[in-house]
N, C-alpha and C positions, 0 to 999 in steps of 0.2 A: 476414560473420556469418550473414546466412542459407543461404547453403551447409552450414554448419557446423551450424545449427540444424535443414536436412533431413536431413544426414547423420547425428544424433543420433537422429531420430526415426526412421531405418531403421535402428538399431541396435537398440533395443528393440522396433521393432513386428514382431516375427517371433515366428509361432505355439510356438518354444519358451521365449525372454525370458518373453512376457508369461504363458504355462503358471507360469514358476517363480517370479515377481512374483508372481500369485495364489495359488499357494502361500505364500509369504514372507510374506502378509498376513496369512493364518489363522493359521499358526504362530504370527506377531507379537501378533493379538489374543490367542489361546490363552494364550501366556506372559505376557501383559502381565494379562489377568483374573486368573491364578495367583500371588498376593500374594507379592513376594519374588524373583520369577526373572526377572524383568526383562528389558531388553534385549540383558545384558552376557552371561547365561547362556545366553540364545538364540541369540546369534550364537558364543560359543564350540561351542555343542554342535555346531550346523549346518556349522561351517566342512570339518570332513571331508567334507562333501559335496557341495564345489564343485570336487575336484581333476581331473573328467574334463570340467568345464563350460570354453563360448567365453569369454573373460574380461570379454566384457561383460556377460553371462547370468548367469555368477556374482557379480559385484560388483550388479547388480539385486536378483538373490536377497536378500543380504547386508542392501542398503538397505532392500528392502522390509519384510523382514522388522524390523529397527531399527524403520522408525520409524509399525509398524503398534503396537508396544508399548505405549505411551501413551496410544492410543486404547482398546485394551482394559484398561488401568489405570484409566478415567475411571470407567467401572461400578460398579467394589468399591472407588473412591475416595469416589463418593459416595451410589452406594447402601448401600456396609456400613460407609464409615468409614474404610476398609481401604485403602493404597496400592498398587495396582499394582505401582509402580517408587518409588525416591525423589523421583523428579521430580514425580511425580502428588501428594506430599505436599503440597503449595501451596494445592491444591482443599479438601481436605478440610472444612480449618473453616467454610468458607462452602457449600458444596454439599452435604456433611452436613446442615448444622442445613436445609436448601432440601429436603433428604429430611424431615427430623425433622416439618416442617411442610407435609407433604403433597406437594409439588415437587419431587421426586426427578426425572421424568423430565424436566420442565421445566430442571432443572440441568443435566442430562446434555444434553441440546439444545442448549443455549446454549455448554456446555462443546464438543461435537464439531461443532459451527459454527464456533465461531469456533479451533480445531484446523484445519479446513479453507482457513479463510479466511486463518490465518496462515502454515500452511504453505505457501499458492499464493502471498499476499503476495511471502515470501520468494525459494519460486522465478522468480518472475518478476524478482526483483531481482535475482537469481543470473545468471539471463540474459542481463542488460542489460552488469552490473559486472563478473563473475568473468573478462574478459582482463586488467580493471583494479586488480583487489582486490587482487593478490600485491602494491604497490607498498604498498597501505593497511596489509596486515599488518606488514611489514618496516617500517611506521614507528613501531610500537608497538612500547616497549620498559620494560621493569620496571616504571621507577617510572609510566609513566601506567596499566600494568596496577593495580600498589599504589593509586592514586588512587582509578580508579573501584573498584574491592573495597571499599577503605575506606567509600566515600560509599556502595557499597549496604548496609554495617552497622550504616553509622550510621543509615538511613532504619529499619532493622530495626524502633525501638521503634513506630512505625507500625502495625505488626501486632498489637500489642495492645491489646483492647477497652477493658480497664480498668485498673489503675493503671500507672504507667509505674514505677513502681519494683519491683512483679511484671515487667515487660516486662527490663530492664535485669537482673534476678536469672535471666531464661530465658538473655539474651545472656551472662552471667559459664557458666552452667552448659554450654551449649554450646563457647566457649572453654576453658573445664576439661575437657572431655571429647576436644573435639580435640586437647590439649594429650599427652595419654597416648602412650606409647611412644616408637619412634625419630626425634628430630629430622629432618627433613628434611635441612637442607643438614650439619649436621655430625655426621650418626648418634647422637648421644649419647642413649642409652635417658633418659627423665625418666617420672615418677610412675607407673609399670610397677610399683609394691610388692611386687614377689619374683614377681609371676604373668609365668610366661613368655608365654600368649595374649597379655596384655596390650602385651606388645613393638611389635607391629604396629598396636597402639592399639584404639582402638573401629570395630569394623564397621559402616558405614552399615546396612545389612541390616536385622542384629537392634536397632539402634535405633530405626529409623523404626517397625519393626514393634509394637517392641516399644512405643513412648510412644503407638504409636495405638490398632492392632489391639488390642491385649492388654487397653486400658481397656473397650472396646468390648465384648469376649467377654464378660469378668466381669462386666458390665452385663448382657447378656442370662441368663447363669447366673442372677445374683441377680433380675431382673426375674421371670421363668418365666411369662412373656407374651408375645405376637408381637412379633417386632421389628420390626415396622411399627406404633409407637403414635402417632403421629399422632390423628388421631379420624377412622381406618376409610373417610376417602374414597379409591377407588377412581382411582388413575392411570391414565390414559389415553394411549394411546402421541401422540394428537394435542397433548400439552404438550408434548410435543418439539417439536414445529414453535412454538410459544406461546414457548418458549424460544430458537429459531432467530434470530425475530425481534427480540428483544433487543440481539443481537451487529448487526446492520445499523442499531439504532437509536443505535450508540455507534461510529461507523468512527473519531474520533479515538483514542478509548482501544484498538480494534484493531489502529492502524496502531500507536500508542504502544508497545502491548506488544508488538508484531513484531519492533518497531527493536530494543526492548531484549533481545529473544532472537537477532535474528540477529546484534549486536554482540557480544553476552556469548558467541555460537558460535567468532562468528572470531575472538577472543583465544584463544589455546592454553596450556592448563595451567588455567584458569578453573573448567570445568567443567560439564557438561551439565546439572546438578542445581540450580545457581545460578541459571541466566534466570527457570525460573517464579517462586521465592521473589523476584527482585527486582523482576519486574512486578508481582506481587503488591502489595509497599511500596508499589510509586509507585503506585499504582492507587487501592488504601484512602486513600492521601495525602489526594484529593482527591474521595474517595467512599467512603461508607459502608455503600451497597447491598453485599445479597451477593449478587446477579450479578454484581456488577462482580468478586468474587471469584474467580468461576467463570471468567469472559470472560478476566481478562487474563494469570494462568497459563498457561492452556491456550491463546492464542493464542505466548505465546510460546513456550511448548513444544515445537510443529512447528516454530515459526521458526528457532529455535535448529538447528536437525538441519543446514537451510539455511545457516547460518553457521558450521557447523563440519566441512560441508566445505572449505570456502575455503583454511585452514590445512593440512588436511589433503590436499590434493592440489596448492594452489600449493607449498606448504613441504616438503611431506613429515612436518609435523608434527601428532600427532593434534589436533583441535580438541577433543575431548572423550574420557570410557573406551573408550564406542563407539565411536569414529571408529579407537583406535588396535587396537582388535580388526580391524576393519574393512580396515587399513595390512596385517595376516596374512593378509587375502585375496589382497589386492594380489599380496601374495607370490610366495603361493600359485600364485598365476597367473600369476608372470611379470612385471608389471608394477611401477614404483618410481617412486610418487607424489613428487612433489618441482616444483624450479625449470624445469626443461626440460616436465612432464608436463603443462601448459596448451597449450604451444603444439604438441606432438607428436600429443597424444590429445586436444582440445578434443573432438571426438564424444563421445570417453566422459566428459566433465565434463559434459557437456550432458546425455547421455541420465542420469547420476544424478542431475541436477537433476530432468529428468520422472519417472524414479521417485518421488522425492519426492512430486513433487505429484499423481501418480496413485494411491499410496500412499495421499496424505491423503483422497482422496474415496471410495476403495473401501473401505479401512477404516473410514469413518463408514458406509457402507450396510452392511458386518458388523454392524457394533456397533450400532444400533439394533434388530434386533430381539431380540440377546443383553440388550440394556437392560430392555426391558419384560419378556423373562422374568427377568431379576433380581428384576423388581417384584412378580412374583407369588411369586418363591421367598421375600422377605423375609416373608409374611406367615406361612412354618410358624414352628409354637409353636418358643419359644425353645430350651425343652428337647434339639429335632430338632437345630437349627440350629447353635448354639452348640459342640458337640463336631464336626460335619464344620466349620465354618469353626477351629476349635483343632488340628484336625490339617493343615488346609490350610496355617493361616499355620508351625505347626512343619515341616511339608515343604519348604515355599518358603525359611523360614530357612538348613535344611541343603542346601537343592540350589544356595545361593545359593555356597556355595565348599566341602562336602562336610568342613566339620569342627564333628564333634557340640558342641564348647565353644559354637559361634555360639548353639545353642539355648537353653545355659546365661545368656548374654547377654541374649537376647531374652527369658527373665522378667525378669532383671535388669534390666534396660531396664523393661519392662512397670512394674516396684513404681515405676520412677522416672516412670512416664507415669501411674499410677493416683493418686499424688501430686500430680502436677499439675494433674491433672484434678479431684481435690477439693477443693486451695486454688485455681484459678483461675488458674495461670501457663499462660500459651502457650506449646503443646508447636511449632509452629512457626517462633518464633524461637527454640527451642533449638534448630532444624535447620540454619534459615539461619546460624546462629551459627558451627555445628558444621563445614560446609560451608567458609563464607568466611574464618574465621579463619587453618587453614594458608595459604591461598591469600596473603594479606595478610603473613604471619609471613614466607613464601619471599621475595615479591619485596620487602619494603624489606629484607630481607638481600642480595638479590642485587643491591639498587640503589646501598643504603650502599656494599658492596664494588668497585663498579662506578662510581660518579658520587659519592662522598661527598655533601657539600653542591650542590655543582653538580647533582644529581638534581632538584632546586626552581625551577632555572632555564633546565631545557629549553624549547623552544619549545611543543612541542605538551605539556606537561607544564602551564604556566601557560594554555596556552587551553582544556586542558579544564578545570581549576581554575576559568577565568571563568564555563565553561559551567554545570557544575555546582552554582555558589555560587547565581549566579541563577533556574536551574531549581529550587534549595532555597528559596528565597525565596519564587518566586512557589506553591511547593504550599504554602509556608507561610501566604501571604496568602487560599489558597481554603480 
């Protein structure tokens, strides 16, 4: 194994890898600050110009640029409100109101610490396990995927502050919205009402955009005061380090949120967007701080990236959207991640696990000084502000799949997020809602069809059943 771990590191440590790794990071933060374009448009744009690169040079590229995305999403997450990526959504309500309250960069600190600290987590675990993982993946099957989904929907009401019957009314509206267009396993279009967009259902995109950003604007429109109202104290970039401190004075709930990102990676078909929202539940479970809000999304966020390579290169099956953009590189280049690609090319699983985590440290030393100029850009009068962040997020909308309906949506979306924002329903568990529900809907179809009743009485189907009940219990009793 250490052979294999030197031979890793001489695959990446040449002066032209590590040239296009550092490229890969700015591009990453760039599109990740630009609300709406996320990871998935970054790596489509870029892939044309990996065809003349070494195939490890380019599958670096690729990663780095992935999973620099979320770090530059934590910025306009919580200093404008504004999500980055979908993933970055998790942050919001807690790192928001930590801006609202003078701690903006104090949030962001704690947020791209423990980003850091989760992603090297990960990789180091990557290191240890990924000869051994393929064996772990291949023993998950449907219904324990259905299990744990379920159990993260149900934690959902969790996320909301106040009545649980607003919390339960976000979780029905999120299930009705992912419910729109073509059935998954048996194509049959449902509540589509004659609009053809609607076929392909609701686009993550202009949703997220729309239930956050778009309350947030009209706010500033109607306020026609700084959007930094707070009471005028002046942020200081050394709250960042105030907030750094935080994530090391919680290594349980770190490691906690790790686990549950790099587990929720290596299931495939899950979903990249899913880890932060469900460390999020467990987190609030058992704490009501909003660091804790901040800390255990974005730990699991980078962890998660870690985890879904696993599937993606023991399987050949994407771990996540990213990951299967990522499978076109592969291609691209020549190579065909799968069953044999661990023990052929171990170098190249190794050296993208060190991207990863060279990714996560160089990307935070971007992003903070992009932070504190956030800090100071929030104080122009609203008037300024307000219409360049309205054209930013209408940009990012359409650059997110280049069909002008998406922006038609994203007000639409927007009346339904301005709504909830003045009766008090959590526009967050209408994400996680939104998110977990197909997920949940596919596999007890695929497991019904697959195991009938005997699905209930798999082996590792009832030990995670045990697992789960008690781990419910005991955040019940804290």
């Amino acid at each position: 194994m250490i052979e294999q771990v030197v031979a890793a590191t001489h695959l990446i440590a040449t002066p032209a890898t590590l040239s296009v790794m550092l490229l890969g990071i700015v591009l990453g933060v760039f599109f990740g600050i630009m609300p709406g374009i996320g990871g998935l448009t970054a790596l489509a744009l870029l892939l044309p110009f990996i065809y003349d690169m070494n195939p490890a040079t380019g599958l670096c590229f690729l990663v780095a640029t992935h999973a620099a995305v979320d770090a530059g999403g934590v910025v306009t997450s919580i200093m404008l409100g504004i999500p980055g990526s979908p993933a970055n959504a998790a942050v919001i309500e807690d790192g928001f109101a930590l801006r609202r309250e003078g701690r903006g960069l104090y949030a962001v600190g704690a947020a791209l610490t423990a980003s850091v600290a989760g992603g090297l987590f990960s990789a180091a675990l990557l290191v240890v396990l990924l000869p051994v993982l393929q064996t772990v993946v291949l023993s998950f099957g449907s219904p324990e995927i259905f299990l744990i989904v379920l159990t993260g929907l149900t934690y959902v009401a969790v996320l909301g502050r106040g009545s649980t019957l607003k919390a339960f009314v976000a979780v029905a509206l999120g299930v009705f919205l992912s419910s729109i267009g073509y059935q998954r396993i048996t194509g049959e279009p449902r509540l589509w009402f004659g609009v053809e967009y609607l076929l392909d259902g609701v686009r993550l995109i202009p949703l997220v955009l729309g239930l956050f950003a778009v309350p947030e604007i009209l706010n500033l429109f109607a306020s026609k005061k700084r959007i930094d109202d707070t009471d005028n104290r002046r942020e200081s970039i050394f709250q960042m380090w105030a907030g750094a401190r935080e994530v090391f004075k919680r290594p349980l709930l770190l490691v906690k949120s790790s686990v549950i990102g790099m587990v929720v990676g290596i299931i495939p078909g899950v979903g990249g967007e899913t880890a932060p929202f469900l460390a999020y539940a467990s987190a609030k479970k058992s704490s009501n701080e909003r660091i804790v809000g901040v800390i255990a999304p974005e730990s699991s966020n980078n962890a998660k990236e870690g985890g879904a390579l696993v599937p993606t290169l023991a399987l050949g099956i994407p771990g996540s959207a990213g990951m299967a953009i990522l499978m076109s590189g592969f291609l691209i280049l020549g190579i065909n991640p799968g069953p044999k690609f661990i023990n052929q090319h171990m170098d190249i699983a190794l050296g993208l696990v060190f991207t990863l985590a060279i990714t996560n440290v160089v990307s935070a030393l971007v992003v903070i000084p992009l932070a504190a100029y956030v800090a100071k850009i929030i104080r122009i009068q609203a008037v300024i502000l307000a219409p360049a962040l309205s054209a930013l997020v209408i940009f990012g909308t359409y650059a997110s799949s280049h069909n002008p309906y998406d922006v038609a949506a994203l007000f639409a979306c927007g009346l339904l997020g301005i709504g909830m924002q003045r009766f008090s329903f959590s526009r967050p568990i209408l994400i996680l809602s939104f998110i977990l529900a197909p997920i949940i809907e596919t596999y007890l179809h695929i497991s019904i069809q697959a195991y009938g009743l005997g699905m209930f009485a798999r082996p590792i189907f009832l030990v995670l059943l045990v697992v789960l009940v008690l781990s419910g219990i005991g955040l019940k009793k804290k």
